[in-house]
C-alpha positions in Angstrom: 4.2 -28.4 -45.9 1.0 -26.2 -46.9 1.2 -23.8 -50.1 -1.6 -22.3 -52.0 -1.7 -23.1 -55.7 -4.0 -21.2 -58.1 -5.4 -24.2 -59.8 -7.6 -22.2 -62.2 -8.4 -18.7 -63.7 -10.1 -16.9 -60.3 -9.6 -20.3 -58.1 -6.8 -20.9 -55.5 -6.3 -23.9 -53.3 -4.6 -25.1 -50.3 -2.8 -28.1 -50.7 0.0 -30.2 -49.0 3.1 -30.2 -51.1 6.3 -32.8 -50.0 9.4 -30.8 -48.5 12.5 -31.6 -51.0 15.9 -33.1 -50.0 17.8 -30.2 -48.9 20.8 -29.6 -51.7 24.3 -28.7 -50.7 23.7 -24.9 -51.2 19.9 -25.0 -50.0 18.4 -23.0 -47.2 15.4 -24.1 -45.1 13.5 -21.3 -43.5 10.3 -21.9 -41.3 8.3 -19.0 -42.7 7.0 -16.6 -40.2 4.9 -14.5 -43.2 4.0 -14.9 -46.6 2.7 -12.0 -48.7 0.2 -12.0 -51.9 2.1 -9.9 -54.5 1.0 -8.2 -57.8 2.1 -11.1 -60.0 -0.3 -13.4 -57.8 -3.0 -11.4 -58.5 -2.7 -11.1 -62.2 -2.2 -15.0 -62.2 -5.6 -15.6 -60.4 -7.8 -12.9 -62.6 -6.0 -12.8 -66.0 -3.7 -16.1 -66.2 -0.8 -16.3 -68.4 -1.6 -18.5 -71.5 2.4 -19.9 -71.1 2.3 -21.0 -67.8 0.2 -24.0 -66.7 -1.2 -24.6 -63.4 -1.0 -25.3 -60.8 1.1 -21.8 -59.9 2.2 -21.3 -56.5 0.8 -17.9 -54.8 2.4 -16.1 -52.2 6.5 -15.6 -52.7 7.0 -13.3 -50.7 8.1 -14.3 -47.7 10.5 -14.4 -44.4 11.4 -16.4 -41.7 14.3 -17.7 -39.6 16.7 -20.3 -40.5 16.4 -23.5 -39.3 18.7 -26.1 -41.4 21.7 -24.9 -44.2 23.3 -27.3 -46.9 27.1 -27.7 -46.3 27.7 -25.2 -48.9 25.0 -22.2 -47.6 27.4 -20.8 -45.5 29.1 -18.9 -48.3 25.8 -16.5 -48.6 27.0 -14.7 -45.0 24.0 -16.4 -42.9 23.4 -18.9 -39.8 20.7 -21.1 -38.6 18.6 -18.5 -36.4 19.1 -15.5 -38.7 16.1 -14.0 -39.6 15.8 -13.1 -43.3 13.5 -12.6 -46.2 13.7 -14.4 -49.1 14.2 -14.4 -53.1 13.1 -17.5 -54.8 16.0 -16.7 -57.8 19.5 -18.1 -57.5 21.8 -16.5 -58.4 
């Protein structure tokens, strides 16, 4: 999988990152588009002195389903739903 990272102050990159082990409660979507938000563009012209890098740019995003965890189906959606997505469990 491909992700952009900023890597330093006014720097980003593209890199190839390892897909995880989907989780029982995971959800894999293949993204259809990603967006650069506010928070991506303070990261790459001011930084936060607390977070290190590399910080991962673009979150947010949508797609469609394509694989669930044995315990996803409890959030109301199927593989082929179309949906956007919120990086924060809850």
């Amino acid at each position: 999988m491909k992700a952009i990272f900023n890597t330093k102050l006014h720097e980003a990159e593209l890199q190839d990152i390892p897909i995880k082990e989907m989780e029982p409660e995971d959800i894999k979507v293949k993204m259809a588009y990603c967006a650069v938000g506010t928070n991506d563009i303070y990261m790459l012209d001011v930084g936060l002195t607390d977070m290190p890098r590399p910080w991962p740019l673009g979150y947010q995003g949508s797609g469609t389903i394509v694989e669930m965890g044995e315990k996803a189906t409890k959030r109301g959606v199927k593989v082929g739903d179309r949906v956007s997505l919120n990086q924060l469990r809850g």
